[in-house]
Structure formats: structure tokens, C-alpha cells
C-alpha positions in Angstrom: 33.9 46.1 -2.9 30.9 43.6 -2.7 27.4 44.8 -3.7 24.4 43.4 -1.5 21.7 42.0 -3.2 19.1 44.1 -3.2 16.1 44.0 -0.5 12.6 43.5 -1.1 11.1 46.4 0.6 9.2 48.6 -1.1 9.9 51.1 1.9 12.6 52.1 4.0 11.6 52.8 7.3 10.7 50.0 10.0 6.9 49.7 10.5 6.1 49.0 13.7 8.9 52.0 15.0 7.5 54.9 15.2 9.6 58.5 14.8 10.3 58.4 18.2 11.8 54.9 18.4 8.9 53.3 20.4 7.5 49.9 19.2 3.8 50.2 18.2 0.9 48.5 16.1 0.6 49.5 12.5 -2.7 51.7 12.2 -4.3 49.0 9.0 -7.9 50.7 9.4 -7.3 52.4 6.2 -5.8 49.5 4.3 -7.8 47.8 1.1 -9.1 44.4 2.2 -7.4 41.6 -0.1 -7.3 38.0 0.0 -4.2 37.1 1.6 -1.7 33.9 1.6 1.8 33.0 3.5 3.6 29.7 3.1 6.4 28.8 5.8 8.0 25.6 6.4 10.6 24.4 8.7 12.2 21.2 9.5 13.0 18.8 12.7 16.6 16.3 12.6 16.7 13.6 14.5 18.2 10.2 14.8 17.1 7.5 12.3 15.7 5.0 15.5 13.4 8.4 16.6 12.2 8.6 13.0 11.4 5.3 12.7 9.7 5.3 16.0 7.4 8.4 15.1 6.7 6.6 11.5 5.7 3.5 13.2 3.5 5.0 15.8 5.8 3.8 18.7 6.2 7.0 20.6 4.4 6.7 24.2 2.9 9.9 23.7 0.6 8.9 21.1 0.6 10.0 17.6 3.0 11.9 17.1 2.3 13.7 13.6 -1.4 14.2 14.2 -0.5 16.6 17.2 1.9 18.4 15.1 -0.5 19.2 13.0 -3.4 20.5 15.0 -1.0 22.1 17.0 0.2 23.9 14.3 -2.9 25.0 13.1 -3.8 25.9 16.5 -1.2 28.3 17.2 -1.7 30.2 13.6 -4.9 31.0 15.3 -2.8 32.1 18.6 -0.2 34.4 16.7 -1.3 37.8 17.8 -1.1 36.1 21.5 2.8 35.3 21.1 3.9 38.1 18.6 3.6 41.7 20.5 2.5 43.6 17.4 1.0 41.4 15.7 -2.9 42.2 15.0 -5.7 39.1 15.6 -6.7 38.1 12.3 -9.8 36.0 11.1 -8.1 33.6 9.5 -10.0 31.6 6.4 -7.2 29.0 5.9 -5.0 27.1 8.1 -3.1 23.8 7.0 -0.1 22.1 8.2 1.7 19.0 6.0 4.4 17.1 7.3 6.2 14.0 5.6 9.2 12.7 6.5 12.8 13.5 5.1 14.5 10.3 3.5 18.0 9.7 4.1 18.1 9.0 0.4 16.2 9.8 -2.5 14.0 12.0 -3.8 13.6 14.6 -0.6 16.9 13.4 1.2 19.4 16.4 2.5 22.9 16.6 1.0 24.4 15.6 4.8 21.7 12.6 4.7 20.4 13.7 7.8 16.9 12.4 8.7 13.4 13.9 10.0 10.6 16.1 9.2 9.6 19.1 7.0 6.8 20.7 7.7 4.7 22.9 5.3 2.5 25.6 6.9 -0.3 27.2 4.6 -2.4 30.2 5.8 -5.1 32.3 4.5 -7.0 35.1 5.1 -9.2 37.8 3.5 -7.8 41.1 5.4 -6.2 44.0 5.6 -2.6 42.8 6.6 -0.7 39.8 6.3 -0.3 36.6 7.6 3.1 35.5 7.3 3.7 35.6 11.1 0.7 33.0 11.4 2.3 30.6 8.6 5.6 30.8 10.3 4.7 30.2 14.0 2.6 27.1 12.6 5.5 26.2 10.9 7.7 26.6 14.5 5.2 24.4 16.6 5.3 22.0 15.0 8.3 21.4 14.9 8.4 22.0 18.6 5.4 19.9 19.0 7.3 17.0 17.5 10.8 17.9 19.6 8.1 17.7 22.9 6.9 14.0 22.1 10.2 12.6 21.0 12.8 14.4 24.0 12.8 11.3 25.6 14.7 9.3 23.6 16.3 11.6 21.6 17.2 15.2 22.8 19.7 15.8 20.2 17.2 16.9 17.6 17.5 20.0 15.6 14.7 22.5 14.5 16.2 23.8 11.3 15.2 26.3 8.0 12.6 28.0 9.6 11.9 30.4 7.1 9.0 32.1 4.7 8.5 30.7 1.4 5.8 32.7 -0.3 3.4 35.2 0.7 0.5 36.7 -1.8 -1.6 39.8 -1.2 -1.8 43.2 0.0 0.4 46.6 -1.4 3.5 44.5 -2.2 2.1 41.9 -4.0 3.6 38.5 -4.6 6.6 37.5 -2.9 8.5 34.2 -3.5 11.4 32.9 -2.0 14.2 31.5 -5.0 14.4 28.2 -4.9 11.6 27.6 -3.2 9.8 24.2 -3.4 7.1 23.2 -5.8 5.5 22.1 -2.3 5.3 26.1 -1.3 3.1 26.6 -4.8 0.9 23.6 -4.4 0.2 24.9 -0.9 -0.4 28.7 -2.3 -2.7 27.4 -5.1 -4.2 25.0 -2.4 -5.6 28.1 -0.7 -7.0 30.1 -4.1 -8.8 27.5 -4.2 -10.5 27.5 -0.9 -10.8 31.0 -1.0 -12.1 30.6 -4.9 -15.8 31.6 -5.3 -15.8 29.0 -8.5 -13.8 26.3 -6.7 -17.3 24.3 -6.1 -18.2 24.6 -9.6 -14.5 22.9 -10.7 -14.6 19.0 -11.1 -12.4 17.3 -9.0 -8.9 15.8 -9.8 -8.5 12.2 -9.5 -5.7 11.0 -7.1 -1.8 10.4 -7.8 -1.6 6.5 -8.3 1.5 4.5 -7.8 1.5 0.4 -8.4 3.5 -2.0 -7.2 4.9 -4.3 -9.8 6.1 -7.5 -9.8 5.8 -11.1 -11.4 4.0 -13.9 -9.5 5.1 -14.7 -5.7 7.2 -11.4 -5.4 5.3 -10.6 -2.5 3.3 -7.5 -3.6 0.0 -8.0 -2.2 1.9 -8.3 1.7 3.7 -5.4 0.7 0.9 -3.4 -0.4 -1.4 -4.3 2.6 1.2 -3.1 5.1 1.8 0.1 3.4 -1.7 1.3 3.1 -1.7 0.6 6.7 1.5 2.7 7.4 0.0 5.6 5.0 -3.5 5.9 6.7 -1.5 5.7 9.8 0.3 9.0 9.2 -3.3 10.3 8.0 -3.2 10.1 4.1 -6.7 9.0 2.5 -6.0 5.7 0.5 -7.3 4.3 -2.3 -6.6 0.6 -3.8 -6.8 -1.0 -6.9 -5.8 -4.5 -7.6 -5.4 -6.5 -11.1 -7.4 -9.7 -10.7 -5.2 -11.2 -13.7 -7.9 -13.7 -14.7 -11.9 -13.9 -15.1 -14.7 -14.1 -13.6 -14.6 -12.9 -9.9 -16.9 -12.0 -7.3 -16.8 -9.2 -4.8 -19.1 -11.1 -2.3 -19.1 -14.2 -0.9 -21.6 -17.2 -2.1 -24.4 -16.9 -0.6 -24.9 -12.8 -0.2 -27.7 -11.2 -2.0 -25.2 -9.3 -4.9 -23.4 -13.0 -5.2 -27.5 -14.1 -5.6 -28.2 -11.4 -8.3 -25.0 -12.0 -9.8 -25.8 -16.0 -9.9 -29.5 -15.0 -11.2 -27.8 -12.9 -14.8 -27.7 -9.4 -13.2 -24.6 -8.0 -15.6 -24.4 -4.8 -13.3 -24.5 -5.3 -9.2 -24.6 -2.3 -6.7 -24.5 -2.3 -3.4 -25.6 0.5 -0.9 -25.3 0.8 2.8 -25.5 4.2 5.5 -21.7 4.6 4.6 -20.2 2.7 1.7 -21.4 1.7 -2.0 -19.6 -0.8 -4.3 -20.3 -1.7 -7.8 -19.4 -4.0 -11.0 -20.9 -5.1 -13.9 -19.6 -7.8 -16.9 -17.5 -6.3 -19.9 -16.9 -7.3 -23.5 -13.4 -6.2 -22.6 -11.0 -5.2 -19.5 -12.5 -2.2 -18.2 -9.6 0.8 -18.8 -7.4 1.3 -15.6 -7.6 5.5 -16.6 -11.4 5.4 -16.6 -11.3 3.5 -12.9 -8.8 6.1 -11.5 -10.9 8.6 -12.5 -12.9 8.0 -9.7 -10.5 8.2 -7.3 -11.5 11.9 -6.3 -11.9 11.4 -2.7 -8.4 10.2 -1.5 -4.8 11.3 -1.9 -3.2 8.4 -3.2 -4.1 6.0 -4.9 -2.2 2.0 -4.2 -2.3 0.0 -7.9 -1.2 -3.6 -7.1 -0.4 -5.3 -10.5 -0.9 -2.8 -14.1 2.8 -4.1 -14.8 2.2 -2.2 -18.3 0.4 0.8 -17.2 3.4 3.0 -17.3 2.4 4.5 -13.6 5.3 5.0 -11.2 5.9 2.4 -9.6 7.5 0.2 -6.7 9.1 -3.1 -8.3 8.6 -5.6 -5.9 10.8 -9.2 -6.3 12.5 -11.8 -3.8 15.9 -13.6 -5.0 14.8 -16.6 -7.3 12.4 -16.7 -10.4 9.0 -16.7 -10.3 7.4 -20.6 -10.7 5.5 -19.9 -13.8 7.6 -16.9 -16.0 11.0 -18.2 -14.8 11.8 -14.3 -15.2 12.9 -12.2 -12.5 11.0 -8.9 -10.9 13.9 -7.1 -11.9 13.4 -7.1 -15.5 10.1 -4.8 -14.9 12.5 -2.0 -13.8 11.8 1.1 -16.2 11.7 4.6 -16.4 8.7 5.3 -14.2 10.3 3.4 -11.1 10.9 5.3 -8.0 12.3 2.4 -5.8 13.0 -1.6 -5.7 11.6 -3.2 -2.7 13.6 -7.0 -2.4 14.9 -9.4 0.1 18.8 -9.3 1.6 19.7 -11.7 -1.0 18.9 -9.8 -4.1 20.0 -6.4 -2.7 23.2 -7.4 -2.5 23.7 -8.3 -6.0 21.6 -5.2 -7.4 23.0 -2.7 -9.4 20.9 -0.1 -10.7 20.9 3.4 -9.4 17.2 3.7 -6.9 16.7 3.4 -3.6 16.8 -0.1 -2.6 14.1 -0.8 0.7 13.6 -4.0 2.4 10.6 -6.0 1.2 9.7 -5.9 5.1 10.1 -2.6 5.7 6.7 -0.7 4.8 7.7 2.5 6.4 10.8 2.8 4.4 8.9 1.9 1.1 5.9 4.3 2.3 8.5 7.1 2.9 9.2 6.5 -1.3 5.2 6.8 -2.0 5.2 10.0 0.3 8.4 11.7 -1.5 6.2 11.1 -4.9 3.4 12.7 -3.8 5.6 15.9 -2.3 6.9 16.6 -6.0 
């Protein structure tokens, strides 16, 4: 005979049934308030064109992503609405994360099916729980994304709807096995907002990743029309680029910090209502870890060049050798690499085991930079 697995109750009697069998609303007035978190996610299948569309900002609806998301958060606020016996809570937390599912790759599904997961984080400081809230985030946006794509692709699938953590209350912690590492980023996420120390903690510079390559390989066009793709989707981008040589301005001849650079200043600033930039002369190449470091306010940073850095990287290369090295792109392939981004006439003749992306196709080679940052 075959032994369930056991539950996870810690009682066995239905809550919101009373001894009569009549549905009613759990009586929490004498429940200890604790600080409370739920992390759901779910996911949306589509066809590869409708995920490209979305991705590209092509749907006639508008942005496609950035409604999923505020709806999302809106209807965690609207759960008690929907959900009979659900109580109204005052909730402290509310995030929704989406990023797209790969059809190969670090994120891709065994059937190679393509779409978007979606990570709902709630929070609240109460006296019951807010797993329903995390879930029907979860749920609209997915629906949110099926209503602005039906048009051109009614086939799609809302799928995994499920809980993956909650934290709080009488029971405690709860964690789905297996769950991702995304569900305990987004749990910690919220300690920390709820964190009376949190303003007191430094803050953590941003994920980098550089695109590699020898001379010609076409990084900079590469790198351009990704950060363009990334802030697209609503990601805060950062950029740093290896000048490779000396002596280089940040302003054009004739500005006043290209004036008080000309006059000996060894250290120029500039402040405006919304921007400052800086540099100042070395004795030697100013450390790449010490610039990252402040790289607090974005969520990735983009490294163009740093071919020795040991980041994770992107090697970018086109079929031929570059003018000056006569060495391929290729050879730059390492450890740290998540992807090769190359022309038709060097994929086909490519033969290591990583994604391959067209140099041309930023949202493909985006999608790689976005499954980095969701480990």
C-alpha cells in the first residue's frame, strides 16, 4: 500500500468551516501580530513571435510587462475583494518581477517552451497571512499579460501557479522543496524592508557582466542596444567601458571641465539639478572592483571591455580575425562565459556547449544578462 507524504498542517480541521458546515471568516482578533511574508509565482507560454513581440515593445497595447506588474501589485491590494473569506489586510510590501523564460539556457523549461515567470513578493505586519495576496498577484499577471497579447496569440497557457514560501504567524516558516533561489531572494527582499536596521546597512554594489571581445567584434553596438532593451523592460543600468589607451576627456573641447582639465586640474567634477560626473589623473589604472563599488543605485551593471576581469561575460566576435591581434574572439571563451554572441558565419562552425545569440539580436542576448541576474 502507498503511504502519502505527510501534510503540513499543524491542525486538522478546515478553518473557515465552522461545526456546522457553513463557510465563515476566521475570528484573528486574538491572534499575536507578526511580521508576515508569502512568495508565489506563476508562469505565461506563448509562442516564440508573441515573446519576441512583448520583449521588443511591439504589442499595440503598450508596454506590456510594466502593466503586469502594477497590475499585480494592484490586485494584492484587492484580494479580500476577490477571495470571500479573506480579511483586508494593510499590506507593507508588494512586489511583482517578471523575466522572460529562454528556450535554452540557464532558465529554459525541459519542453523548451517559451514565456514568462512571474515572482510575486508580499508583506505585511499582521495577524494573518498573506499568501492569498502573493498568489492572486502572481495570477494577474499573468492574466494581465494573456489580455495584451490575445490578439495574436490566444494559445497561451497560464501555468505553475503555486506558493513558494510563506514566513510568519503560529506555523512558522514554510518552504516549498525545490523552490527557486528567486523565492529566497524575494523573502529576504522583504526582511529587509520591513528591517528596522535596513537604513543603517551599506548598500551592495550591482551584478556586473562585460562583454568581451578583441578589436572590431562589434561590442560597443552590441552593448548600446542591449542597455536599451534592458531599461526597456525596466531594469536600472549601469555602464562601464575600457578606454584601452590614455588620456581621455569626458567633455568636449571647449566646456568648462575640458577648460579646468586643459588649466592642470588633476580631479574634475561636475554637478547639475540631476546628474554629477567625476575623474581625476592616476599614477596607475584605477581598479575596476573599486569603480563597481559604486554601482549601488542600479541592478546591473553593462562592462564593455575588462577581457581579464574574470566577470561573467558575453564573448562578442564576427567570422574573420581582428586587424591588429590576428586572434579570434573566440579564444576569450572561459569559465565565466554565459553566452557567445557572433554572426551566421561563425555560428555555424562553433562548437562549444553555450547558447549561441545572433550579434543582432539584443533581446535574445539581453534574455542571457536577465537569466544571470535571476540566479
Amino acid at each position: 500500500m502507498t503511504q502519502n507524504n505527510p501534510r503540513d498542517a499543524y491542525r486538522d480541521e478546515l478553518t473557515h468551516v465552522d461545526e456546522s458546515g457553513d463557510v465563515r471568516m476566521v475570528d484573528v482578533g486574538d491572534k499575536a501580530v507578526t511580521r508576515r511574508i508569502a512568495v508565489a509565482e506563476g508562469s505565461i507560454l506563448m509562442h516564440p513571435e508573441t515573446q519576441a513581440m512583448v520583449l521588443e515593445d511591439r504589442a499595440k497595447k503598450g508596454d506590456v510587462l510594466a502593466c503586469a506588474r502594477v497590475a499585480g501589485i494592484m490586485a494584492s491590494k484587492r484580494a479580500s475583494d476577490l477571495i470571500p473569506m479573506c480579511h483586508p489586510l494593510n499590506i507593507t510590501k508588494s512586489k511583482v518581477e517578471i523575466e522572460p523564460i529562454p528556450a535554452m539556457g540557464e532558465g529554459a523549461r525541459k519542453d523548451g517552451r517559451v514565456g514568462f515567470h512571474v515572482l510575486a513578493t508580499c508583506g505585511v505586519t499582521g495577524v494573518t497571512g498573506i499568501e492569498m495576496e502573493a498568489l492572486t498577484a502572481a495570477s494577474t499577471a499573468c492574466l494581465t499579460i494573456y489580455d495584451m497579447c490575445k490578439a495574436v496569440d490566444r494559445g497561451m497557457e497560464i501555468v505553475d501557479v503555486r506558493l513558494l514560501l510563506k514566513e510568519g504567524g503560529r506555523s512558522g516558516v514554510w518552504e516549498r522543496e525545490g523552490a527557486s533561489a528567486a523565492a529566497v531572494e524575494g523573502k529576504d527582499g522583504a526582511d529587509a524592508t520591513a528591517s528596522d536596521s535596513s537604513e543603517d546597512a551599506p548598500a551592495a554594489p550591482a551584478p556586473a557582466v562585460a562583454f568581451i571581445g578583441y578589436q572590431n567584434s562589434g561590442k560597443t553596438t552590441l552593448v548600446e542596444k542591449v542597455i536599451a532593451v534592458l531599461t526597456a523592460r525596466g531594469l536600472r543600468v549601469g555602464s562601464i567601458k575600457h578606454h584601452g589607451h590614455h588620456r581621455f576627456d569626458i567633455d568636449v573641447p571647449g566646456k568648462d571641465s575640458w577648460r579646468h582639465a586643459e588649466a592642470g586640474s588633476r580631479h574634475v567634477g561636475l554637478i547639475c539639478a540631476n546628474r554629477y560626473a567625476e575623474y581625476a589623473d592616476t599614477d596607475q589604472e584605477f581598479p575596476l572592483d573599486d569603480l563597481l563599488a559604486r554601482y549601488t543605485d542600479v541592478d546591473v551593471v553593462i562592462v564593455e571591455g575588462y577581457k581579464t576581469a574574470g566577470l561573467p561575460n558575453v564573448v562578442v566576435a564576427r567570422s574573420g580575425v581582428d586587424r591588429l591581434r590576428g586572434s579570434s574572439s573566440l579564444d576569450l571563451v572561459d569559465d565565466a562565459t554565459l553566452a557567445i554572441a557572433c554572426n551566421d558565419t561563425l555560428a555555424n562552425h562553433i562548437h562549444i556547449n553555450l547558447p549561441v545569440a545572433d550579434i543582432n539580436d539584443a533581446a535574445t542576448v539581453a534574455n542571457v544578462v536577465e537569466g544571470y541576474l535571476a540566479r
